[in-house]
Wavefront OBJ file of the C-alpha trace (Angstrom):
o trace
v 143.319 66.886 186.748
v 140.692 66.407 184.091
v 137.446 65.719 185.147
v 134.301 64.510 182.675
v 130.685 65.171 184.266
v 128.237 63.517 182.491
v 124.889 64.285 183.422
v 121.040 64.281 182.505
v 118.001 65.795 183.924
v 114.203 66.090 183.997
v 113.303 68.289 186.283
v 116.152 70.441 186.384
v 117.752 69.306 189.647
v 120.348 67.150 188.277
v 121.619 69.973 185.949
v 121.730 72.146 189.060
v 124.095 69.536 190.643
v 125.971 69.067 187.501
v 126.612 72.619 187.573
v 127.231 72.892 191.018
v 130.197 70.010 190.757
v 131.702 72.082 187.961
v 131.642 75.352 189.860
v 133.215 73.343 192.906
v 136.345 70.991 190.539
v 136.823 74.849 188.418
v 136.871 76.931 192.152
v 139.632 73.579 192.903
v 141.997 74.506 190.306
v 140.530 71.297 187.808
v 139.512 71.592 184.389
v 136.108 69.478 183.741
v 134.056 68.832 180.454
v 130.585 68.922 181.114
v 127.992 66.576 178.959
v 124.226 66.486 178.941
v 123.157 63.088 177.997
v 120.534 64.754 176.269
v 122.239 66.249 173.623
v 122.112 63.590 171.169
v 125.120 65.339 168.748
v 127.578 65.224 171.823
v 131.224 63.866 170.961
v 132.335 62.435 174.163
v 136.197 62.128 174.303
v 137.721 60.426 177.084
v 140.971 61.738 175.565
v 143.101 62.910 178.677
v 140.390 61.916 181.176
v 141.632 61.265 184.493
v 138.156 60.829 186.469
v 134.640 60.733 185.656
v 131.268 61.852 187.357
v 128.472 60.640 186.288
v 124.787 61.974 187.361
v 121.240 61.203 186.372
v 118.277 61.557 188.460
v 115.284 58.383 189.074
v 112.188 58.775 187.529
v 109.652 55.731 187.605
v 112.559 53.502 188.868
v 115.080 54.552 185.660
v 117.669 56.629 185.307
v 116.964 58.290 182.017
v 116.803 56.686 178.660
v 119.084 58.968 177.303
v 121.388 58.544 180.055
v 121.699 54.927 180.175
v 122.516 55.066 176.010
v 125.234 56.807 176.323
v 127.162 55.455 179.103
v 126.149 51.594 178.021
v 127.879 52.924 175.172
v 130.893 53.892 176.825
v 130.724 51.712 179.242
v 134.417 50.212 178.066
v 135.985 53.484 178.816
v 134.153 54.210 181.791
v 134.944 50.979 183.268
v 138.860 52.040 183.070
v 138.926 54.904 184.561
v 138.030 55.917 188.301
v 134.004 56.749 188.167
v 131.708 58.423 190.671
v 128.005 57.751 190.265
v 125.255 60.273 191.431
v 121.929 58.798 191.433
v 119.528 61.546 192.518
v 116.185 60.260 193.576
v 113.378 61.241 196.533
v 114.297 58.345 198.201
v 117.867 58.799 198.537
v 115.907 61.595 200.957
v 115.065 58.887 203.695
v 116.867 56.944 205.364
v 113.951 53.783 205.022
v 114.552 54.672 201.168
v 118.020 54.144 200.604
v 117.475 50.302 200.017
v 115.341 50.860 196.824
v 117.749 53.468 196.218
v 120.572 51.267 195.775
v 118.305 49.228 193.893
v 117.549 51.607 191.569
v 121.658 51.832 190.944
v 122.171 47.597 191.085
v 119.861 47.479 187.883
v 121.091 50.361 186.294
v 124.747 48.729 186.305
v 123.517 45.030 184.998
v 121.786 47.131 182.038
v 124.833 49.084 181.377
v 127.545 47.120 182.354
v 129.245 50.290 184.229
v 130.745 49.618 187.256
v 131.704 52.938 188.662
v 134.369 52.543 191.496
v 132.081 55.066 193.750
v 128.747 55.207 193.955
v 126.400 58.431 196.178
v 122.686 58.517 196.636
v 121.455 62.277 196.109
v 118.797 63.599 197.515
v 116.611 65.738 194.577
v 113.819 67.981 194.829
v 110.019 68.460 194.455
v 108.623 70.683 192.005
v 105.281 71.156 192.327
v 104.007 73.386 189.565
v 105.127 69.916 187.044
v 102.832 67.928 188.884
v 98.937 67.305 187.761
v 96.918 66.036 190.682
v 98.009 62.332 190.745
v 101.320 63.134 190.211
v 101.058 64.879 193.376
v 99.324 62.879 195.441
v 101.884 59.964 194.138
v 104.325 62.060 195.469
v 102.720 62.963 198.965
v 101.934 59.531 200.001
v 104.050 57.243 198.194
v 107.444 59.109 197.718
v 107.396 61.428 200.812
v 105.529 58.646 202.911
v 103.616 61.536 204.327
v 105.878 63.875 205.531
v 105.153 67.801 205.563
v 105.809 69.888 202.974
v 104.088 73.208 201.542
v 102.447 71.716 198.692
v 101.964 75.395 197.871
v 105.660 75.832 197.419
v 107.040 76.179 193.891
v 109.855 73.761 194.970
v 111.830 72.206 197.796
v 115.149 70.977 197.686
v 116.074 67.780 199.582
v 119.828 67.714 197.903
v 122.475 67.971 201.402
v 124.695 70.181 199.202
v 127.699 70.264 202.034
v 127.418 66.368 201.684
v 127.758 66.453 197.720
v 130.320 68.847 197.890
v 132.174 66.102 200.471
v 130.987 63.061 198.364
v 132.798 64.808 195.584
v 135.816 66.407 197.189
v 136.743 62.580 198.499
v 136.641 61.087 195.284
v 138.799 63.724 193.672
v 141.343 63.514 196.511
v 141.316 59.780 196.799
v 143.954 57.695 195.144
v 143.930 56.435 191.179
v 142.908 52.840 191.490
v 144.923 50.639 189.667
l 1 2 3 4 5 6 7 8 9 10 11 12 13 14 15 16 17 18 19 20 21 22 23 24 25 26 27 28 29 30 31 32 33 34 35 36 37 38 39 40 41 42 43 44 45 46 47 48 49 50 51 52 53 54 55 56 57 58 59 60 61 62 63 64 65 66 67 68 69 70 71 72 73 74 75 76 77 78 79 80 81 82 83 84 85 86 87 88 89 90 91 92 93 94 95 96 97 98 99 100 101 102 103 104 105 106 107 108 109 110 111 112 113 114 115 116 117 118 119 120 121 122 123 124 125 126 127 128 129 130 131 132 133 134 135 136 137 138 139 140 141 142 143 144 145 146 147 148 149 150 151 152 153 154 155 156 157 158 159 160 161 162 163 164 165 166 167 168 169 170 171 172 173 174 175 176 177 178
């Protein structure tokens, strides 16, 4: 099976679950095609495409710009074929976030027009040494409601990677939908 991952990033956690899926459909015998949204001279083929990831983090209540281009734009071909959509956010974190999580997703698919048959809320990280003060404070009370963290950590990780390994193994297995 052929799988197509495209993905974009800010932070760098996305690309670390990009990679991550890759290492896991490669370690499964599948060959994928990875794509960074962000690479604005990419040729994506859906030319012998049997499923399709797709994985952008939430910044400011977006998935990226960049992102949502391309896919709107391919949103025909992604429509066809059997889609998984990753949206990585902090809130996906929480279980009193997941509603605004899923929100997030609902407007992302009336902008695109994508409709991916399987949708996963990720988990991301906090990276501290990107964040001026406000930034941080944003995140301490508004995004992490409060909860403790070593704001004198470089980074922490909130991505369940046994659960996106799981997420992903289940879509690959499942059925083609018609």
């Amino acid at each position: 099976m052929t799988v197509l991952i495209i993905y974009a990033t800010i932070e760098g956690q996305t690309g670390k679950v990009a990679r991550f899926i890759e290492a896991q459909l490669n370690s499964a015998g599948h060959e994928t095609r990875l794509v960074d949204a962000a690479d604005k001279l990419v040729d994506v083929s859906f030319d012998g495409i049997d499923k399709v990831i797709l994985a952008a983090p939430v910044h400011e209540r977006r998935h990226p710009k960049p992102f949502e281009t391309l896919i709107t734009s391919a949103h025909r071909d992604l429509n066809a074929r059997d889609t998984l959509l990753l949206s990585i956010s902090m809130n996906a974190a929480f279980p009193e976030g997941h509603e605004e999580a899923q929100d997030y997703v609902d407007e992302m698919m009336l902008r695109t027009g994508v409709k991916p048959r399987t949708v996963a809320l990720v988990a991301g990280a906090v990276r501290n040494h990107r964040y001026d003060y406000y930034a941080s404070q944003v995140l301490r009370h508004v995004v992490l409601r409060d909860r403790e963290f070593d704001p004198g950590a470089e980074s922490h990780e909130f991505t369940d990677w046994d659960a996106l390994k799981a997420t992903v193994a289940g879509f690959i297995d499942a059925p083609a939908s018609a």
